[in-house]
KOLFI-629498 format. One line per 8 residues: their letters; for each residue x, y, z of C-alpha. Coordinates in steps of 0.001 Angstrom, whole numbers, plus 500000, padded with zeros to 6 digits. Layout:
<sites>
A> X,Y,Z  ... $
</sites>
This chain:
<sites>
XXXXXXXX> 569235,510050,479960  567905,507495,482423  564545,505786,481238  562471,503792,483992  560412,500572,482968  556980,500883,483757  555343,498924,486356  552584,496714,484859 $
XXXXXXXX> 550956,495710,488104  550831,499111,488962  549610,500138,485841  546551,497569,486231  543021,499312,486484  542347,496488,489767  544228,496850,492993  543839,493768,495810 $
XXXXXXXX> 542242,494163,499206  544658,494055,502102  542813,491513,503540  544532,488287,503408  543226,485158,501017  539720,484094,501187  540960,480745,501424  542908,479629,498123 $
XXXXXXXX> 541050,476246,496746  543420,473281,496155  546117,474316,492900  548078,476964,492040  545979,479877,491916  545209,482121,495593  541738,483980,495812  541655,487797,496657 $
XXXXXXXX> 539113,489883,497359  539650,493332,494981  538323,496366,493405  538197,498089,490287  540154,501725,490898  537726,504009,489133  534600,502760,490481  535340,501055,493112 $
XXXXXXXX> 532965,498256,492570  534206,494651,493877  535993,491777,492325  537446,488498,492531  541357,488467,491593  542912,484799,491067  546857,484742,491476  549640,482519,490471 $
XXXXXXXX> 552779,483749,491447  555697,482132,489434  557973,480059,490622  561977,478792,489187  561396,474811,488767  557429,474786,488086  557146,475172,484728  555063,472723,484189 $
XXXXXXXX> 552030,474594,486692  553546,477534,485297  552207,476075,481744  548656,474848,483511  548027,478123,484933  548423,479880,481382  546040,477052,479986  543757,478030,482481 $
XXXXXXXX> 543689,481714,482192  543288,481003,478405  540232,478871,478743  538775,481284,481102  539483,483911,479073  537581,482504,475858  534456,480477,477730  531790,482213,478099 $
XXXXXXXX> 528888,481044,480031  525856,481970,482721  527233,479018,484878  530885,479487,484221  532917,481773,486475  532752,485541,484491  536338,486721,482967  536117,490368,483422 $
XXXXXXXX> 540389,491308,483076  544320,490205,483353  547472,491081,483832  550001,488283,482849  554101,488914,484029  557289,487420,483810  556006,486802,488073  552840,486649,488325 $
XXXXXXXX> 549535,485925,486738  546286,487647,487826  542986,486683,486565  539844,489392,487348  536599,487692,487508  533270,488525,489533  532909,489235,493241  532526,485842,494373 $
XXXXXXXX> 533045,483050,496935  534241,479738,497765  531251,477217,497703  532794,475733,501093  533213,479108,502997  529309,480111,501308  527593,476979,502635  529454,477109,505979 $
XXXXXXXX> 528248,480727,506574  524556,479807,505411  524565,476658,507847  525879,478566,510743  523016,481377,510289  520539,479064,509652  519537,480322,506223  520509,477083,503980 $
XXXXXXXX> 517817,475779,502863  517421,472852,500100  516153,474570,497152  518988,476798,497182  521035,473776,496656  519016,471811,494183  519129,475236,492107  522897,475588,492470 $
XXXXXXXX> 523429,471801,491119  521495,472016,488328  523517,475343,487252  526976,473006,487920  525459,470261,485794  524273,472601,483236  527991,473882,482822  528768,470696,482541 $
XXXXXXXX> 526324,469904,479611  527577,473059,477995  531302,471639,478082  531294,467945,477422  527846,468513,474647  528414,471458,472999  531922,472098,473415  533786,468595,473561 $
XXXXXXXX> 535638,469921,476585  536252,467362,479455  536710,469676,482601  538454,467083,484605  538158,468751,488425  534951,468934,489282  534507,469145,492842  533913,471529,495749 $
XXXXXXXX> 537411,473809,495547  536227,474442,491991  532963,475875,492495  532073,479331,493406  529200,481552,494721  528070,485028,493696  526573,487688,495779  522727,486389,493947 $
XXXXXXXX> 523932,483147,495252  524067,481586,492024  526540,478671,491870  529252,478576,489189  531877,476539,487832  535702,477284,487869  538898,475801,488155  539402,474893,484634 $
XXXXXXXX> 543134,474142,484900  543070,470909,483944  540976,470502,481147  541264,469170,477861  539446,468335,474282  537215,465138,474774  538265,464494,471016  541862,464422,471996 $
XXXXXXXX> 543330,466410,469373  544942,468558,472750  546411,465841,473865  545689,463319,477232  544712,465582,480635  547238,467062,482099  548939,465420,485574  547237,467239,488074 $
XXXXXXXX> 549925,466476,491455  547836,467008,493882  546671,464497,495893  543600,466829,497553  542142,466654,493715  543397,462939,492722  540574,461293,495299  537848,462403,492945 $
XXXXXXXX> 538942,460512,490124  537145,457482,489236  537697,454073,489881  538476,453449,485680  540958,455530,485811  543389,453882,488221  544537,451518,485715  546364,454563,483589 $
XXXXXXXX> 544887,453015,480275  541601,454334,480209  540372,451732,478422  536993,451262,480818  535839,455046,479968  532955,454280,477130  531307,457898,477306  533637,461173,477462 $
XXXXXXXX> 531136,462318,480330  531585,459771,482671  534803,460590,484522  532984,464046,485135  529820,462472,486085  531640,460860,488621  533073,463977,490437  529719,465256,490084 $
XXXXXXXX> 528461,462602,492268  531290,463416,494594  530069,467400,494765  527250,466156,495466  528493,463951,498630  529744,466997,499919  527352,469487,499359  525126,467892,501759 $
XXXXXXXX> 527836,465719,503959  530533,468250,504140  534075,467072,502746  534901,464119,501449  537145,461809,503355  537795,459250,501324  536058,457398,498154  534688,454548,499934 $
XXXXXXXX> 532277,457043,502004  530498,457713,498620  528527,454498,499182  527010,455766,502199  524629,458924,500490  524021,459969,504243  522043,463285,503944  521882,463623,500670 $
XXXXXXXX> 517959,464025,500079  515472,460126,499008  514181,462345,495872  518354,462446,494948  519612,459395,496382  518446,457362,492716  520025,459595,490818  523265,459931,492755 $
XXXXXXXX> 523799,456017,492603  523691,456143,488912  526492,459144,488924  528768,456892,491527  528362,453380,490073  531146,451326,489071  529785,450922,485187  530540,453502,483574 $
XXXXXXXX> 528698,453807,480921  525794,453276,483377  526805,457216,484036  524095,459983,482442  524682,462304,480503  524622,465455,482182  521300,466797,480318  519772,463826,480721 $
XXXXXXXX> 520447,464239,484277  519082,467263,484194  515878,466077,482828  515622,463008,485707  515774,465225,488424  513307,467788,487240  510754,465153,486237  507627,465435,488842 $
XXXXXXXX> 508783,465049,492358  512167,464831,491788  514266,467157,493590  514952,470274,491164  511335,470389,490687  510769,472969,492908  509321,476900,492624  512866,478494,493160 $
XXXXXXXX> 514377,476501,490361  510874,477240,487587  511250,481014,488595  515087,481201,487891  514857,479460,484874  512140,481584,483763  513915,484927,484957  516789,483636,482878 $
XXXXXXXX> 514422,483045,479158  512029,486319,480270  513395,488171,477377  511673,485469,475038  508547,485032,476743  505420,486384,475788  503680,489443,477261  501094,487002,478723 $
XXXXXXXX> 503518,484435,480493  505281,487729,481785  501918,488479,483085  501593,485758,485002  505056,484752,486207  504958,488361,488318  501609,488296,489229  502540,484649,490422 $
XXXXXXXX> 506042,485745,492407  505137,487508,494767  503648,484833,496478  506923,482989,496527  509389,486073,497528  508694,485581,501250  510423,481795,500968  513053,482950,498728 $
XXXXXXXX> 517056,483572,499738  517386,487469,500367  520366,487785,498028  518436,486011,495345  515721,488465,496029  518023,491641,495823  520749,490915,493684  518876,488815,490909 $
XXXXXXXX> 514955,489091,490937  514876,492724,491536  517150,493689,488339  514955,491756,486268  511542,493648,487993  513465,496775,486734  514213,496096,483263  510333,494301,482891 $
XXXXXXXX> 509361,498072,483878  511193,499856,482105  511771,497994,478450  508893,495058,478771  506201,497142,479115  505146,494873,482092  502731,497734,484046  501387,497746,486855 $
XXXXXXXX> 501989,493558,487841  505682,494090,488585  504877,496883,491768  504164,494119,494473  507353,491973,493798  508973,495152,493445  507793,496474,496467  508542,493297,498393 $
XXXXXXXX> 511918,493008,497178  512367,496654,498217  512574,495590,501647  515689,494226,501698  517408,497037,500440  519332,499317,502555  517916,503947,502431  520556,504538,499970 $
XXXXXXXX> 520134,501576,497506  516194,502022,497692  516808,505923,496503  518871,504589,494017  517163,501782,492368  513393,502141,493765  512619,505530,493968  513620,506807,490468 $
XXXXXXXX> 511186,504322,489185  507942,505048,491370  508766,508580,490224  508391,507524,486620  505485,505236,487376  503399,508429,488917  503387,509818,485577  502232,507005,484150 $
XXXXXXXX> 498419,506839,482067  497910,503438,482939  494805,503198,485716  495666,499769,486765  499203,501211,487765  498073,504031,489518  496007,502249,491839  498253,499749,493092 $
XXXXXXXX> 500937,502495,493528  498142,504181,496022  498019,501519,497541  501056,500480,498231  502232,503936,498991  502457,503006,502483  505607,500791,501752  507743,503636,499963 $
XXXXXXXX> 506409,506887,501175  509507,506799,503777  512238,507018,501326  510737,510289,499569  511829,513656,500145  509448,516905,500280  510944,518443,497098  510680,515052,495297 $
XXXXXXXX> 506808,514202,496468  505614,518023,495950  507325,518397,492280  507215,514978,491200  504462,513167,492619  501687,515174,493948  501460,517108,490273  500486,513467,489232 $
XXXXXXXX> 498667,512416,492258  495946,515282,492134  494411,514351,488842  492904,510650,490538  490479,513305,492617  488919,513926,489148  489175,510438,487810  485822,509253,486651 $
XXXXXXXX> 486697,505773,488314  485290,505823,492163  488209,503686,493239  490699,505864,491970  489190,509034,493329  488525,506802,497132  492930,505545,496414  493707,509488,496399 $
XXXXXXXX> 492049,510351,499368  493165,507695,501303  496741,508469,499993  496467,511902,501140  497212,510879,505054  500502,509602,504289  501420,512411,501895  500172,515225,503977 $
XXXXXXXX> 502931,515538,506244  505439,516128,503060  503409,518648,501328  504477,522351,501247  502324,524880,502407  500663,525401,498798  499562,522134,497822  498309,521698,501671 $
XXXXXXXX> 496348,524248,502299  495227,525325,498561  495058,522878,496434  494341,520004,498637  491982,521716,500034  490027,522851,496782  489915,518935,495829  488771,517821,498903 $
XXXXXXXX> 485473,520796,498946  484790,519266,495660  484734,515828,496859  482802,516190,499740  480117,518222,498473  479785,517131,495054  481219,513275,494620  478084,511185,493925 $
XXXXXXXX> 479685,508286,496415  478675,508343,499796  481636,506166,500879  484259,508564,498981  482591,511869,501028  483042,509746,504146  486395,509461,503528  487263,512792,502684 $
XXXXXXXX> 485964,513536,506244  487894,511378,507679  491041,512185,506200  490422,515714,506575  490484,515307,510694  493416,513201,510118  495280,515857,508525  493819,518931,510407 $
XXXXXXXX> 496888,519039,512464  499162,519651,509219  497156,522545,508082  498304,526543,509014  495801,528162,511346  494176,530034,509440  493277,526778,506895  491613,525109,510198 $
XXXXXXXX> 490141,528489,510985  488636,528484,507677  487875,524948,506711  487533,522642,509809  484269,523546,511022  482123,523908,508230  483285,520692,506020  482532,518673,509371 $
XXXXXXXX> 479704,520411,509364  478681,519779,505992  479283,516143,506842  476947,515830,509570  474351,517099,507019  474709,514037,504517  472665,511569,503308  475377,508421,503883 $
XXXXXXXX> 475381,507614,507699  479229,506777,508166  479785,510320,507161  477275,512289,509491  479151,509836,511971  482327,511137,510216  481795,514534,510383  481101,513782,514713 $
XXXXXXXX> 484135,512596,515007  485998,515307,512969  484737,517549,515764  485896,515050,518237  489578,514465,516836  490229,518054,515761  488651,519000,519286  492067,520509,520686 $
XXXXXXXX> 492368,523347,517432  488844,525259,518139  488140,528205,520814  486087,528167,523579  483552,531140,521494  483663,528217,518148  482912,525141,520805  479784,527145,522013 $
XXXXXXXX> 478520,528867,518954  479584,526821,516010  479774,523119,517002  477499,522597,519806  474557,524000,517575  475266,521474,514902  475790,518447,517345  472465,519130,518723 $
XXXXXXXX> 471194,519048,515824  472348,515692,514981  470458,513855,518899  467617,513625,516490  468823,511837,513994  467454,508940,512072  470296,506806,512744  471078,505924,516308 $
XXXXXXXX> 474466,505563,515635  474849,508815,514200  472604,510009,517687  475189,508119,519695  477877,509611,518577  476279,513344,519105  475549,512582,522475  478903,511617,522889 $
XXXXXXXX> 480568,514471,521513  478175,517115,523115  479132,515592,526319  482622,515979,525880  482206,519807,524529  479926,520380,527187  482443,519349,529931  485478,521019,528402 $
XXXXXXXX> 483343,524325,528492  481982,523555,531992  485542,523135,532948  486863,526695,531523  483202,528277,533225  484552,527094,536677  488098,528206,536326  488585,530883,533668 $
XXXXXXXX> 492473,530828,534355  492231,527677,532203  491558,529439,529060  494706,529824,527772  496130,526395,528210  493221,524887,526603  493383,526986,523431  496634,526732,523126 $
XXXXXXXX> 496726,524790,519770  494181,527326,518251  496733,529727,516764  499453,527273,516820  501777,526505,513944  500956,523253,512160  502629,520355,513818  502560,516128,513219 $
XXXXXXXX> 502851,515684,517109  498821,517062,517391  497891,514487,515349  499145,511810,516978  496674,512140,519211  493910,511411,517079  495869,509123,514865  493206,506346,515287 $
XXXXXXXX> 489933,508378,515823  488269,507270,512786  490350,504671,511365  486972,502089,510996  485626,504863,508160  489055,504077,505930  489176,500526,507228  486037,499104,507982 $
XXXXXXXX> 483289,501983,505909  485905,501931,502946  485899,498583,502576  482625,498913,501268  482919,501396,498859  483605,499027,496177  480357,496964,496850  478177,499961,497123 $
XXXXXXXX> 479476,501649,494023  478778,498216,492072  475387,498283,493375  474251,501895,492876  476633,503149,490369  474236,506256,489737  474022,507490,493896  472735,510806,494415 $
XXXXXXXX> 475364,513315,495014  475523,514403,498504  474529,517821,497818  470786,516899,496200  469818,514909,499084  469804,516524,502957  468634,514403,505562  465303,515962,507145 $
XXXXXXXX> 465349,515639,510921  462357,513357,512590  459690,515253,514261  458693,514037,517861  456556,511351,517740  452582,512197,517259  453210,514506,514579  453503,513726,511243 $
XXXXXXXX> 456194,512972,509518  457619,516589,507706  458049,516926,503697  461706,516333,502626  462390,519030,500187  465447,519204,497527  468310,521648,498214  470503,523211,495444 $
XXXXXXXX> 474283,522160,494935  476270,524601,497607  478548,526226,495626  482207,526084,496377  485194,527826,495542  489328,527134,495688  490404,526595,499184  487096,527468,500938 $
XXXXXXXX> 484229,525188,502834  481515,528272,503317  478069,526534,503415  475380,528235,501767  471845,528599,503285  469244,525433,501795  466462,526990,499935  463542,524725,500258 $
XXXXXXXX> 460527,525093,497549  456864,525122,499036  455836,522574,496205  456943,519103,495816  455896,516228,493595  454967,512765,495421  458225,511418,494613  460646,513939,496293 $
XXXXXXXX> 458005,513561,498995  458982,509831,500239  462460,509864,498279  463511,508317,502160  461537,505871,501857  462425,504898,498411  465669,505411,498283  467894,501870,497886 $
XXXXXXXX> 471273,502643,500201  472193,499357,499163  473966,496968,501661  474422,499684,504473  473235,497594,507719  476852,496115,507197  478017,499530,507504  475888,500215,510379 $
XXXXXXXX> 477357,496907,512137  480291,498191,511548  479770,501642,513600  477840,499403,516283  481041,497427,516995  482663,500607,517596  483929,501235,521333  485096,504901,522103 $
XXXXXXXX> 485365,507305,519654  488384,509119,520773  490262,506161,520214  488584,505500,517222  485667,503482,517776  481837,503813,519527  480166,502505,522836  480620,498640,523305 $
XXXXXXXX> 477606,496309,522634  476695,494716,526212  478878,491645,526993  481938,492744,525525  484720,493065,526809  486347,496692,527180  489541,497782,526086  491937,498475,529227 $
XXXXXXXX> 492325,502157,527563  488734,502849,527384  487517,505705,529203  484154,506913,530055  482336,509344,527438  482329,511506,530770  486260,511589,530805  487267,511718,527300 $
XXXXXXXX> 488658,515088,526868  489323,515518,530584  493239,515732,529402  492789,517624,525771  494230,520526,526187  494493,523985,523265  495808,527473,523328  494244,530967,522173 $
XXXXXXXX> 491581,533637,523326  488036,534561,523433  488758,537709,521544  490614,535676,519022  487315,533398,518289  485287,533799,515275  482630,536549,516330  479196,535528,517336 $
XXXXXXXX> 476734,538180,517864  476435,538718,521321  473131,538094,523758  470912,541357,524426  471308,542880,527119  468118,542860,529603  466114,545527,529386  466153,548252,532249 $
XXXXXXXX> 463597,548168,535234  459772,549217,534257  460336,548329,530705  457561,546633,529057  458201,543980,526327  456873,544325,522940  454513,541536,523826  452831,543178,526667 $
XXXXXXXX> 451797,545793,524569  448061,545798,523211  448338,546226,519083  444686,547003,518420  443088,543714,519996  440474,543847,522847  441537,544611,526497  442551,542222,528908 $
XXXXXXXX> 439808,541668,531408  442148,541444,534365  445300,543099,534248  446882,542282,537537  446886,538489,536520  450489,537981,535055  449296,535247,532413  446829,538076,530782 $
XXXXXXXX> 449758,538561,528345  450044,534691,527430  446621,534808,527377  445839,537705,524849  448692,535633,522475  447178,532312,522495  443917,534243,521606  445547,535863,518403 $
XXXXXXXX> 447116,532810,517474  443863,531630,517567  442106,534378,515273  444917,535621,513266  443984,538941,511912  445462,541066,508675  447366,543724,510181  449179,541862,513399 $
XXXXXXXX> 452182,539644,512919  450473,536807,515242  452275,535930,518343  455980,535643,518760  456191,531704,519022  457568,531320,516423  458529,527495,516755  455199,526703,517080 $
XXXXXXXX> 454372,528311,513555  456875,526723,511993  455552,522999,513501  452189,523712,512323  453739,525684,508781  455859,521618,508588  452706,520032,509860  450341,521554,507230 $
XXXXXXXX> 453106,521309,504054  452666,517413,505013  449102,517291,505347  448812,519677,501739  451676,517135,500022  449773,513855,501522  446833,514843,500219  448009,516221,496746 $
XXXXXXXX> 449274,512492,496895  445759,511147,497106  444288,513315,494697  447080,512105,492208  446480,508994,493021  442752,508859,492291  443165,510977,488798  445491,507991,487443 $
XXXXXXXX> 443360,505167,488769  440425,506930,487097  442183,507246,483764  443472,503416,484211  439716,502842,484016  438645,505220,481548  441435,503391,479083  440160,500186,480055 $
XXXXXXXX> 436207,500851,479417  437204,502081,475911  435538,500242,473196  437409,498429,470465  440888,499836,469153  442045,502433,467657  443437,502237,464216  446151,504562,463130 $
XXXXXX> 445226,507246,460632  441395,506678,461178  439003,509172,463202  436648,507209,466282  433233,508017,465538  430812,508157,468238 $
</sites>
């Protein structure tokens, strides 16, 4: 029976890259790339192959892989595996890189920059410390081949072949033989007696100075170029003359190095190297430095290596989140650092932890994730935003906190085109009838309008059948400007997804409305828009064949590309409006709700001014927008009477500057104020829907009911007709009719209706209401001033418990 040995290096869980050497540093060992076989993940592999007649680097390579093998160290190169043959000798450590071949590549991109390198020094000397202070280890080949870079960019120390006890129980340091390493020994030990070295550091201090030479002058020629410190930086240049000069015992320690260059201005006192030496003690900090270091970082990410950013700063963000109980601080670094991640590792590492932040309690946290949605809303999926996020996202609409509830909304337009057809058109919807009718925050109702027309284009026909026209219309009937100028330009941007039967009977009548408005802007705006309706109906009256490409979006499916259109129609009510919703809300934390205050409509001038009167709540329900009719009351009190006039809107003339600066609305502004200059888009209020375009029918319109017919030929009119009054002295004359009205207007009596103008009795019903509520006013008025003075005359007071006798 044959038995076959087994093959240890095939056997070994790492396998080498094809790729050839990275470039082997001076020594025995060559550098190969590698990977581990079941995951894949890379590695470093160091190999010494052995050679007949080398016994004695045969013997220095063991001594190294034994050192490396038992030292453990953030600044010394990682051990991770090994495989040790009668042939060969492989050493597994972490994916890194040659310092030469790391800093050649940075200078070449232009990415080098000097705190990366004061931050990778200090990490050499601090290995250094670690050796010669708390492990009596001199590491005898310190220089450029034996330092390495990993993929954070975080410098560390290798090449420990040579080393030996600084109490020299090991024996002397081994002969190196090879000249490349021999010129960065120091001048002491050229004698062979090393009688000269006072402190065990020194000799190490002194190929310190020589790393640092060539860190910053590229390799070192010779030794006599280390009295030239050529680009080495005038913060370093003291220090480096005390690592290089002949004394040695002149020579620092290495922690006392340390502690020199990071005194103030010295050139490892920088931001890059606090932050990494805080990221590296975080887990013994206290929750308030925590706070502060990440509210401070992001600030300093921008300026920061990428690698750094990725590889170092963001692992630490992750475990703050999810075992520090950091909150909401650590979303803007994280966020930041997200950017340099590729789609996969930003599902990988980012995503699974905004999921789990959603669910979070904490207010603070849900706010800044709402607003920084904008930054990760491209790397979720439908399923994962309507399962795991929106659940979670819903309940800020009923959050007692205004900014919360004005976050959601705002949040909506980036999460509307992911939502499935249930959460868009139902439950969004039933949120955003609430808000708009009921929220107490004029700013937050504006809002909702405007992200309503934002999203109209998302929603299924029959949601825009149902909802478009009456919240706009709701809007145009509230007591915040912005959103009556809101509700406008919902009309305006959703223009394209309404019939030709809606344009005429549903929207114009509300526009019209709205040309007597208080506010000029708001009047602007409906002049504007009536225009535009007006022209796109004049346009389908001159050539009917029209009709169906114009309505062609009506009964269309829901699509994003119809909302491009109108992507910046109202962007100054999130932007500019918004902006003062916080200001407003600290101000008048107890606004009126929308719903309890209706704006009355000005009377032309010469008539007085009508009595404002209180409307009920309009009830809602899920999913629907239906507006109810306003049922005034005849009586009013004197303060609902001039609640206009009293009523503190806080600082709203900002708001109203910021409609005035508005160009054209279909771009997302209002008419420019004289002087300015246009944009070289603009287009005249004339020609603003001369190219919108929708789809549909008459028949398919909701139904009006339609005009009387006129009556045949010899029919009299009701009017015409005498009910019991006296006869018209001339009956040929064709104003007898107008006549006899006027007259019975005049002298009303009990069994006649009165004339059919009705507008007229209304004016005069609004007229006398005011004149009955002014003067219930006055009589108020007097009874209290009368009292006043009746208190005042009084004689002497009145004790409690005893009767006034007269």
């Amino acid at each position: 029976m044959w038995f076959f040995a087994r093959d240890p290096v095939r056997d070994f869980p790492f396998e080498l890259s094809p790729e050839p050497p990275e470039g082997s540093p001076p020594g025995p060992w060559a550098l190969h790339r590698g990977r581990k076989k079941a995951t894949g993940s890379p590695v470093s592999i160091f190999v010494y192959d052995v050679k007949p007649g080398a016994e004695e680097q045969t013997q220095v390579a063991k001594a190294a892989f034994k050192r490396l093998k038992t030292l453990r160290h953030p600044n010394i190169l990682a051990y991770i595996d090994g495989l040790e043959t009668e042939k060969c000798l492989h050493v597994v450590t972490e994916a890194v890189t040659p310092l030469a071949a790391y800093l050649k590549a940075r200078t070449e991109t232009g990415d080098l920059r000097e705190m990366e390198l004061s931050w990778g020094l200090h990490q050499i000397v601090k290995a250094l410390s670690f050796l010669v202070n708390d492990c009596s280890l001199i590491h005898n080949n310190v220089c450029m081949a034996a330092v390495f870079v990993d993929r954070a960019g975080e410098w560390k120390l290798g090449g420990l072949d040579y080393m030996y006890s600084a109490q020299g129980n090991g024996g002397g340091p081994p002969r190196k033989g090879v000249p490349e390493l021999e010129q960065y020994d120091p001048p002491e030990l050229a004698d062979g007696s090393g009688k000269a070295v006072r402190e065990k550091w020194s000799a190490d201090m002194w190929r310190l100075g020589c790393l640092i030479w060539e860190v910053f002058n590229g390799p070192l020629p010779r030794a006599a170029a280390l009295r030239n410190p050529g680009k080495i930086p005038k913060s370093l240049v003291p220090h480096y003359c005390e690592l290089v000069g002949a004394n040695p015992k002149v020579r620092p320690n290495p922690a006392r190095f340390l502690q020199n260059c990071r005194a103030p201005g010295g050139f490892m006192n920088n931001r890059f190297v606090e932050t990494n030496l805080f990221l590296e003690e975080i887990q013994i900090k206290e929750p308030a430095e925590k706070q502060k270091f990440f509210q401070e970082l992001s600030k300093s990410l921008d300026s920061f290596p990428e690698d750094f950013c990725r590889h170092k700063v963001l692992p630490q963000l992750l475990t703050a989140f999810e075992f520090g109980n950091a909150g909401a601080v650590v979303l803007t670094p994280l966020f930041k650092v997200g950017k340099f991640l590729s789609a996969e590792e930003y599902q990988q590492k980012i995503v699974p932890v905004v999921v789990k932040m959603f669910s979070s309690t904490d207010r603070a946290m849900r706010i800044r994730l709402l607003q920084q949605m904008e930054q990760f809303i491209q790397y979720l999926d439908e399923p994962t935003v309507n399962t795991q996020i929106f659940p979670h996202v819903v309940h800020g609409f009923l959050d007692t906190n205004p900014a919360i509830r004005e976050q959601t909304v705002k949040s909506m337009l980036l999460l509307a085109p992911k939502l499935n057809e249930a959460n868009l058109n139902v439950e969004l919807m039933k949120h955003f009838a609430r808000l708009q009718a009921k929220d107490e925050q004029g700013p937050i109702r504006c809002n909702t309008t405007v992200c309503l027309g934002k999203i109209g284009s998302y929603l299924s026909a029959s949601t825009r059948h149902r909802v478009l026209t009456s919240a706009f219309s709701r809007a145009t009937k509230d007591p915040f400007a912005p959103s009556r100028v809101a509700g406008v330009l919902g009309f305006a941007a959703t223009h394209n997804l309404y019939s030709m039967t809606d344009c005429a009977h549903k929207i114009l009548p509300v526009l019209c409305g709205l040309t007597v408005d208080p506010e000029k802007s708001v009047r602007d705006q409906a002049f504007k828009a009536i225009r535009s309706f007006l022209s796109k109906l004049e346009s389908v009256s001159e050539d009917p064949t029209q009709l169906a490409e114009v309505e062609k979006d009506v009964h269309a499916a829901s699509s994003p590309g119809v909302g491009g259109a109108a992507a910046s129609w109202a962007g100054w009510a999130v932007t500019g409006v918004s902006s003062l919703t916080s200001k407003l809300i600290r101000a008048h934390p107890t606004a009126a709700p929308a719903e309890t205050n209706v704006p009355q409509r000005p009377v032309p001038e010469g008539l007085p001014a009508p009595t404002p009167a209180p409307a009920p709540a309009p009830a809602t329900t899920s999913g629907h927008w239906e507006t109810q009719e306003e049922a005034k009351d005849t009586e009013e009190d004197s303060s609902a009477a001039d609640r206009w006039d009293d009523e503190d809107w806080g600082s709203l003339e900002e708001a109203e500057s910021v409609l005035a600066q508005q160009d054209d609305w279909s771009t997302g502004g209002q008419s420019s104020q004289p002087g300015q200059t246009s944009n070289s888009g603009h287009k005249s209020p004339e020609s603003d829907w001369s190219s919108w375009e929708a789809e549909g029918s008459w028949e398919q319109a909701w139904q009006e009911p339609s005009p009387p017919e006129p009556p045949p030929e010899g029919t009299r009119l009701a009017s015409e007709y005498n009910w019991g009054g006296p006869e018209p002295s001339d009956k040929g004359d064709p104003f007898a009719a107008l006549s006899a009205r006027r007259e019975a207007a005049a002298q009303p009596r009990p069994d006649s209706w009165g004339d059919d103008n009705w507008e007229g009795l209304e004016t005069e019903s609004r007229q006398a209401k005011a004149e009955l509520a002014r003067k219930k006013r006055e009589e108020r008025r007097r009874e209290m001033e009368a009292k006043r003075a009746e208190k005042k005359a009084a004689k002497g007071p009145m004790k409690l418990g005893t009767r006034k006798l007269d």
